[in-house]
N, CA, C and O atoms as a GROMACS GRO file, in nm:
protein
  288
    1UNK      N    1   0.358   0.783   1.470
    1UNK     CA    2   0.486   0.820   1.530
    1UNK      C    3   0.588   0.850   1.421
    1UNK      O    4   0.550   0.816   1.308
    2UNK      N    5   0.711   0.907   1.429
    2UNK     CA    6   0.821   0.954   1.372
    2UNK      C    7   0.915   0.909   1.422
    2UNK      O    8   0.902   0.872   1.539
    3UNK      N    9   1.061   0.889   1.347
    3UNK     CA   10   1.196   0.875   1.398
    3UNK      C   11   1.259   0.997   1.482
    3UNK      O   12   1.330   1.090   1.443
    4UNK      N   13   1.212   0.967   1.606
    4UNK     CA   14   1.307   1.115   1.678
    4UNK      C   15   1.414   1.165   1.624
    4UNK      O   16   1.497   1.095   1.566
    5UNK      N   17   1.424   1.294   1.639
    5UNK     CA   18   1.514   1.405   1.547
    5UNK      C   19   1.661   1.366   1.562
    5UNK      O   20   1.746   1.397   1.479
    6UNK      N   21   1.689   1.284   1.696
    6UNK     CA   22   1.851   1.257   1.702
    6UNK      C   23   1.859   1.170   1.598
    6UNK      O   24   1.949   1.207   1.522
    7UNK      N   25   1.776   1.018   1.540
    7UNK     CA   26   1.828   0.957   1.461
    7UNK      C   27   1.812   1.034   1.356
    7UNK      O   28   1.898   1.013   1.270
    8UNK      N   29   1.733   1.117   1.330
    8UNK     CA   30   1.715   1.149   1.159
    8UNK      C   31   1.835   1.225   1.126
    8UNK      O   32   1.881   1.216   1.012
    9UNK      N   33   1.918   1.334   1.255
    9UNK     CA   34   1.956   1.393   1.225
    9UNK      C   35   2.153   1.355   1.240
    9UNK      O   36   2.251   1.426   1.217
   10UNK      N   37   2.141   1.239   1.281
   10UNK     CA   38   2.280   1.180   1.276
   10UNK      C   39   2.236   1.100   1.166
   10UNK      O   40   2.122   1.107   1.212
   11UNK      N   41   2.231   1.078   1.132
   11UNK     CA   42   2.168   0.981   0.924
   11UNK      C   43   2.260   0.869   0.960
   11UNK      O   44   2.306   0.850   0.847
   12UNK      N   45   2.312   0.790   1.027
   12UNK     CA   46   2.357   0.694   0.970
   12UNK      C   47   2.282   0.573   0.988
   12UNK      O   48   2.197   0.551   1.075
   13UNK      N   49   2.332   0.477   0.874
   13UNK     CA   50   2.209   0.359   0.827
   13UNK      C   51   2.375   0.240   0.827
   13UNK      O   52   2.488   0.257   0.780
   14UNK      N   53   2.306   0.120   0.907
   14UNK     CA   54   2.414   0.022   0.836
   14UNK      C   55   2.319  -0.085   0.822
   14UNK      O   56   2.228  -0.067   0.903
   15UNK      N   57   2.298  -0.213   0.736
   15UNK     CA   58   2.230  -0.331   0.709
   15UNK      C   59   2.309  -0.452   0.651
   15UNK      O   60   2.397  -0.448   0.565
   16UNK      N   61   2.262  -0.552   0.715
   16UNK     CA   62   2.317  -0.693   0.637
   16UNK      C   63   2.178  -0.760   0.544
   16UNK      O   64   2.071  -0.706   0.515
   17UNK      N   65   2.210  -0.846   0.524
   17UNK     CA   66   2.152  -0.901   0.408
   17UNK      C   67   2.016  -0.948   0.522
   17UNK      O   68   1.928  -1.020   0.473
   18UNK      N   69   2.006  -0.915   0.645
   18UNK     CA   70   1.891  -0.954   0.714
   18UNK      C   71   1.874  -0.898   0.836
   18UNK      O   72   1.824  -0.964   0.928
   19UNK      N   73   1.924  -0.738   0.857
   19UNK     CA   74   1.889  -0.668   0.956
   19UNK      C   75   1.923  -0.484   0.924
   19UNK      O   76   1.996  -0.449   0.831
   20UNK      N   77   1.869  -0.402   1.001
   20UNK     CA   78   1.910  -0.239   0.946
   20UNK      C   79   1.891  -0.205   1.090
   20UNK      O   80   1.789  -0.218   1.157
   21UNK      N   81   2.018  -0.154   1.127
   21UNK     CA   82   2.052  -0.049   1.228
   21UNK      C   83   2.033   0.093   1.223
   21UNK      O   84   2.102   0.132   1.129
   22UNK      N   85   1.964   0.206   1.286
   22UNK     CA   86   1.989   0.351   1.245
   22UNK      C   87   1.993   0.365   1.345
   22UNK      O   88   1.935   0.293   1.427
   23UNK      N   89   2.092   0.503   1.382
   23UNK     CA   90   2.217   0.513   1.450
   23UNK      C   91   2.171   0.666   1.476
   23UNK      O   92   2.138   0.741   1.384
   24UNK      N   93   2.176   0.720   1.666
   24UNK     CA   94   2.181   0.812   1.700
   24UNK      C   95   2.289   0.894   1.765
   24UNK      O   96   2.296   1.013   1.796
   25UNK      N   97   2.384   0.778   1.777
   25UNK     CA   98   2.576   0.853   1.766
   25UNK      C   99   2.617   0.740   1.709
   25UNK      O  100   2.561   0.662   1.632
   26UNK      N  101   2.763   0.744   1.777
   26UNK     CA  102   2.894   0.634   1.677
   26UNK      C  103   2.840   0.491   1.783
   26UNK      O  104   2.852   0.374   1.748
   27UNK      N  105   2.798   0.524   1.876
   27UNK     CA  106   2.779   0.356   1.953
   27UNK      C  107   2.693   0.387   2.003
   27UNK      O  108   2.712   0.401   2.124
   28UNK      N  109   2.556   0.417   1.956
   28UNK     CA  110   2.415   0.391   2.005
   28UNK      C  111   2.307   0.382   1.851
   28UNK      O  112   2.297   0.460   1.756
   29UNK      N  113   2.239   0.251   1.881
   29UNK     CA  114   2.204   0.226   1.769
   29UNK      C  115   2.048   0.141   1.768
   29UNK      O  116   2.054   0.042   1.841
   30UNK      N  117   1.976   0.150   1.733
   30UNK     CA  118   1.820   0.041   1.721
   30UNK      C  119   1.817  -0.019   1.610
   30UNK      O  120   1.848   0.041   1.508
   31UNK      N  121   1.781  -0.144   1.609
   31UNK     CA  122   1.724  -0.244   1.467
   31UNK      C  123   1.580  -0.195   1.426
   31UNK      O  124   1.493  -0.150   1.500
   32UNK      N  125   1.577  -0.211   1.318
   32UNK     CA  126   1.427  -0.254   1.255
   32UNK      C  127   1.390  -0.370   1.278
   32UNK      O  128   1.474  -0.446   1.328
   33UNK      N  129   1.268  -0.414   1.253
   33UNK     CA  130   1.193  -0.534   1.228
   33UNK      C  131   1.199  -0.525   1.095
   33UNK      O  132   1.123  -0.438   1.052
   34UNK      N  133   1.294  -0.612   0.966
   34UNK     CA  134   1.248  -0.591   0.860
   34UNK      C  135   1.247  -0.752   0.821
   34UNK      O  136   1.271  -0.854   0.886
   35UNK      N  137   1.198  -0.718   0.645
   35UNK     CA  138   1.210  -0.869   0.622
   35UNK      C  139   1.351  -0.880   0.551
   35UNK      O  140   1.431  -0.793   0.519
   36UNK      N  141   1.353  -1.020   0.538
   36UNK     CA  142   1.482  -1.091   0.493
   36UNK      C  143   1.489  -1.057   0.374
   36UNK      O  144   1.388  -1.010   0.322
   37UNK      N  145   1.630  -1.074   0.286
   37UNK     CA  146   1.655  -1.048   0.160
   37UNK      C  147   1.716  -0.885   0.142
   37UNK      O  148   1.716  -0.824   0.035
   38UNK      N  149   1.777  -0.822   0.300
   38UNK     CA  150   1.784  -0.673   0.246
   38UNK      C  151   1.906  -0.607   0.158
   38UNK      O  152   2.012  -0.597   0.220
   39UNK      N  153   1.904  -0.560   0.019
   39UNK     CA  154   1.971  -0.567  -0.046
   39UNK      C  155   2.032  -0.369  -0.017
   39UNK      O  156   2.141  -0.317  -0.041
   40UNK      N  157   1.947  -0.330   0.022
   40UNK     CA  158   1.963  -0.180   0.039
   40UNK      C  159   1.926  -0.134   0.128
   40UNK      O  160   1.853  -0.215   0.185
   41UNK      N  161   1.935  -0.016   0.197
   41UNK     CA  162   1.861   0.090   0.348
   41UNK      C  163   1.932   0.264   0.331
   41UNK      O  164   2.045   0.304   0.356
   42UNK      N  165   1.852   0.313   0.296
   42UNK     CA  166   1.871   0.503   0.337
   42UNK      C  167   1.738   0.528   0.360
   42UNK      O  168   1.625   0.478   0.350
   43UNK      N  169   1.825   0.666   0.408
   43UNK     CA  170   1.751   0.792   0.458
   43UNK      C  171   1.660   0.807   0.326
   43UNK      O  172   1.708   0.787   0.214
   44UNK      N  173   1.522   0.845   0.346
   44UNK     CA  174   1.462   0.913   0.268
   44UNK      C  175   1.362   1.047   0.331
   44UNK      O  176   1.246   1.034   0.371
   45UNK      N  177   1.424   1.146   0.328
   45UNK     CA  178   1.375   1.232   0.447
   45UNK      C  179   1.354   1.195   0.579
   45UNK      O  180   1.434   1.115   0.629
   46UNK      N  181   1.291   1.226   0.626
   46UNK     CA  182   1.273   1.134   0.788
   46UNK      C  183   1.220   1.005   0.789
   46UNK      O  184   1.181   0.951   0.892
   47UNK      N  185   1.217   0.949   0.670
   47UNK     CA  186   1.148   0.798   0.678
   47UNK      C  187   1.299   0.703   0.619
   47UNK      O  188   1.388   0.740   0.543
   48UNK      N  189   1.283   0.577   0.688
   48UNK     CA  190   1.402   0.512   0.584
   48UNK      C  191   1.311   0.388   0.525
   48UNK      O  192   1.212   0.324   0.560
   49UNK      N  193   1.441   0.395   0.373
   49UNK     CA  194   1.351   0.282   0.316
   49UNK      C  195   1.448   0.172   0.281
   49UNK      O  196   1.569   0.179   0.262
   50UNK      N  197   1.363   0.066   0.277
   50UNK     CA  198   1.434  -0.095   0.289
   50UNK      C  199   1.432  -0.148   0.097
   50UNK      O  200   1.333  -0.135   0.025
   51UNK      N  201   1.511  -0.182   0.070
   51UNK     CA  202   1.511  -0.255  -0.069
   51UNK      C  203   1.540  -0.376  -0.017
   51UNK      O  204   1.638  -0.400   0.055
   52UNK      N  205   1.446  -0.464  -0.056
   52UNK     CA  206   1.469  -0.654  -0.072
   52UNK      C  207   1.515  -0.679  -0.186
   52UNK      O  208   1.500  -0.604  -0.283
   53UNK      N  209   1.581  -0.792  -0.189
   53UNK     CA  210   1.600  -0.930  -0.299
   53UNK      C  211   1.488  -0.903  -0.398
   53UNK      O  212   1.506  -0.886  -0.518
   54UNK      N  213   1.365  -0.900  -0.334
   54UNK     CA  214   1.256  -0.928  -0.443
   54UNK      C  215   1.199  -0.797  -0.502
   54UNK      O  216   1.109  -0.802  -0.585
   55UNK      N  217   1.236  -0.712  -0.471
   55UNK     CA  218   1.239  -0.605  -0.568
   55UNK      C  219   1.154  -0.485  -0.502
   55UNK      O  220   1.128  -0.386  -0.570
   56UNK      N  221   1.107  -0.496  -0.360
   56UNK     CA  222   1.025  -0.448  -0.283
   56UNK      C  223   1.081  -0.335  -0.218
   56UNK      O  224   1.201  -0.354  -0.198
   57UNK      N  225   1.035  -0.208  -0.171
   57UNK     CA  226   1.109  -0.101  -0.097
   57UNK      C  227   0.998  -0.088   0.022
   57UNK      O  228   0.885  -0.052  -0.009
   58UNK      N  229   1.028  -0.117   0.155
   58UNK     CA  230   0.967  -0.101   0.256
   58UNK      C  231   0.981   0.040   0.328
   58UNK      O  232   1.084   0.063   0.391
   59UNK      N  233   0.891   0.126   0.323
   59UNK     CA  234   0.906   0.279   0.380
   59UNK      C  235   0.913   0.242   0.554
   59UNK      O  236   0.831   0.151   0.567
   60UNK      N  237   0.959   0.264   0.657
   60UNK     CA  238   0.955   0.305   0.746
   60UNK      C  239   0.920   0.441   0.813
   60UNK      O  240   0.987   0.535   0.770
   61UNK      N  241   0.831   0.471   0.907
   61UNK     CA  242   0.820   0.601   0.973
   61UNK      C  243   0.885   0.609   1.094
   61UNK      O  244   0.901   0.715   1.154
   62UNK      N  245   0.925   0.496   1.133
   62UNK     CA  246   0.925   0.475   1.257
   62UNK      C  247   0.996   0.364   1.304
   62UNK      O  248   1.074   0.318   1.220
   63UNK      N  249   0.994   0.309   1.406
   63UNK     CA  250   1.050   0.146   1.457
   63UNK      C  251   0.983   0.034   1.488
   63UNK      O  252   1.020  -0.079   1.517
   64UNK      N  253   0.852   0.095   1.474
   64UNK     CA  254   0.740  -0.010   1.431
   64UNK      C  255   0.787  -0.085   1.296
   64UNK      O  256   0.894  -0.090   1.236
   65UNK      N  257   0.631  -0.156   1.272
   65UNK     CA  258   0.652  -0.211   1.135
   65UNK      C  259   0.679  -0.122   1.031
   65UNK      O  260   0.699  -0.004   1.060
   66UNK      N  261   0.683  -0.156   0.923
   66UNK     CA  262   0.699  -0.034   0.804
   66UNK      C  263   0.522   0.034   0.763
   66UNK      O  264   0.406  -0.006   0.772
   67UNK      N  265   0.558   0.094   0.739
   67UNK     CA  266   0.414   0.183   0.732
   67UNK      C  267   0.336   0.163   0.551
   67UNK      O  268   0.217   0.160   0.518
   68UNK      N  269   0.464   0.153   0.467
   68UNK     CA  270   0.400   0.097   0.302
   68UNK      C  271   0.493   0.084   0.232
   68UNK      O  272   0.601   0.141   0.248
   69UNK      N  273   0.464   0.004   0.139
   69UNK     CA  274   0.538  -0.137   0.078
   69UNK      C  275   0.555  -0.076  -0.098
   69UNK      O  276   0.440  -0.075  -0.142
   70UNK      N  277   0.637  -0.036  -0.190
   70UNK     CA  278   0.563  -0.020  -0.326
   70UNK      C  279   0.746  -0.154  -0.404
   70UNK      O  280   0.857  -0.188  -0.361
   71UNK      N  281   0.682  -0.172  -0.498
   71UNK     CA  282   0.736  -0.243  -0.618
   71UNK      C  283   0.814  -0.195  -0.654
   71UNK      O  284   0.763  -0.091  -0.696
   72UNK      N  285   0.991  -0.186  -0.686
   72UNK     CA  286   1.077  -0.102  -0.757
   72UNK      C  287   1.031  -0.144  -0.864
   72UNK      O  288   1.075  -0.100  -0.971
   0.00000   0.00000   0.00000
């Protein structure tokens, strides 16, 4: 699966230190399932990616789990 074209194409990303919202207007919005420690979240083409505490960037495709994991 893919992030339907409304979220990719309204881009906005907000996250706390333990959740990431992406946003298909100004007040409609879905969480991820991510893990704790999130220090970062953007757009990376149609995928978004998660930066942890521990130095990890979680790719997302989707609103599933994250699809792959690499080491900053």
């Amino acid at each position: 699966m893919a992030f339907p074209s409304d979220y990719v194409n309204f881009g906005k990303i907000e996250f706390t230190s333990c959740s990431v919202f992406v946003y298909r207007t100004p007040h409609d919005r879905r969480a991820l399932t991510v893990p704790n420690g999130i220090v970062n979240a953007w757009w990376q083409g149609s995928n978004v990616a998660v930066e942890t505490s521990g130095g990890w960037v979680y790719m997302f495709t989707d609103f599933g789990s994250y699809s792959s994991k690499y080491k900053k």
